[in-house]
N, C-alpha and C positions, 0 to 999 in steps of 0.2 A: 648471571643469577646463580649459575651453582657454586660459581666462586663465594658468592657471598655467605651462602649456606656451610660449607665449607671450611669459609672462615666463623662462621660461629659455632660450627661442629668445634673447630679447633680450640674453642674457649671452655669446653664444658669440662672435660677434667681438672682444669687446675678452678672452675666455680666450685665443683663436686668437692676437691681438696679441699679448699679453702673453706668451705661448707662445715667440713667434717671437721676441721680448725676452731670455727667459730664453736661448734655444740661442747667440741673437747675445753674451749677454756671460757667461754660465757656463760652456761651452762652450766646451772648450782643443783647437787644432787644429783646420787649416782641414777636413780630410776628416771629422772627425767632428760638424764644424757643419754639413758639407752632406748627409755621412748622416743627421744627427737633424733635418733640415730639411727632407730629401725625405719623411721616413719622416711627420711630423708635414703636408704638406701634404697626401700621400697618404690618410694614412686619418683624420687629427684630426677633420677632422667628421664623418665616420661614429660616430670613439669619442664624439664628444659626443653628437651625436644616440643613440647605444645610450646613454650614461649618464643626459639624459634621460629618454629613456621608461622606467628604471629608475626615477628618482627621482619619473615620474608615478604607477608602479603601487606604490610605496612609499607615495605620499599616498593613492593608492585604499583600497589595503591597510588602511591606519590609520583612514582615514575611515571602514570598512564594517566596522572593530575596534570602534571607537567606537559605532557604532550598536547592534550587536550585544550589546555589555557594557550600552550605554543599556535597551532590551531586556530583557536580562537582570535586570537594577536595577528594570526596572517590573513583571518578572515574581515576582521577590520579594519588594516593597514590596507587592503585590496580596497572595499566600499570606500573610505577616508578618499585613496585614492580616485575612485570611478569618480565621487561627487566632486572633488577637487577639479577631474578633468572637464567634469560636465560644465560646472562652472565658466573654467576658462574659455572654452568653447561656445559658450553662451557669449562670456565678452565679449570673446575675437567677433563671433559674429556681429553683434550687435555694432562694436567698432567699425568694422567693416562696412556695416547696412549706415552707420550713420556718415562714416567717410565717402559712400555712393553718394546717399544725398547733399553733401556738401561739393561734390565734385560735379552732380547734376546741375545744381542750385550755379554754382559757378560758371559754368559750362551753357546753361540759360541766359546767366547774366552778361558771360560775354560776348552771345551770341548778340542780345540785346544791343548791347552799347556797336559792336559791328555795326547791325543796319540801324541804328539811328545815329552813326556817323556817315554810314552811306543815303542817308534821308539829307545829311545835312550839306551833303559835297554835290 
């Protein structure tokens, strides 16, 4: 973060020149070059500096968006997840409970046919 401040520290003299550029040759008439020259010496770095630390809490802002939404994305990926599993789990079982009674059912019937071959010998 203070790198970033830093780098837009680094930007502000050559705006402030470049500033001072534009009043010198956009700028028609002498009283109003030296009005937009006093007024721009006067408070121009203060405005930068406020616009900075604008454009710092604007990167905060987004930075602490972004985590937040990240966050969010793992708190859903997790539920998506649980219910997914709940799911499966439900199948197996249910798979499961219904392969019991096919294997009881079976397991009845062969017992069946057993003694009604031992009825019939």
């Amino acid at each position: 973060m203070i790198y970033f401040i830093l780098y837009l520290l680094a930007h502000d003299p050559f705006i402030i020149f470049k500033t001072y550029y534009q009043i010198f040759t956009k700028i028609d008439g002498f009283f109003n070059k030296l009005y937009y020259l006093a007024g721009w010496t006067l408070f121009g770095f203060l405005y930068l500096i406020f616009v900075n630390l604008i454009d710092t809490c604007m990167l905060i802002n987004i930075l602490c968006l972004e985590k937040g939404r990240q966050s969010e994305q793992v708190e859903e990926e997790r539920t998506k997840s649980q219910k997914m599993t709940f799911y499966i789990n439900k199948n197996v079982l249910l798979a499961m409970k219904q392969l019991k009674e096919i294997g009881d059912s079976q397991y009845i019937l062969f017992h069946k046919q057993q003694n009604l071959q031992r009825i019939h010998t």
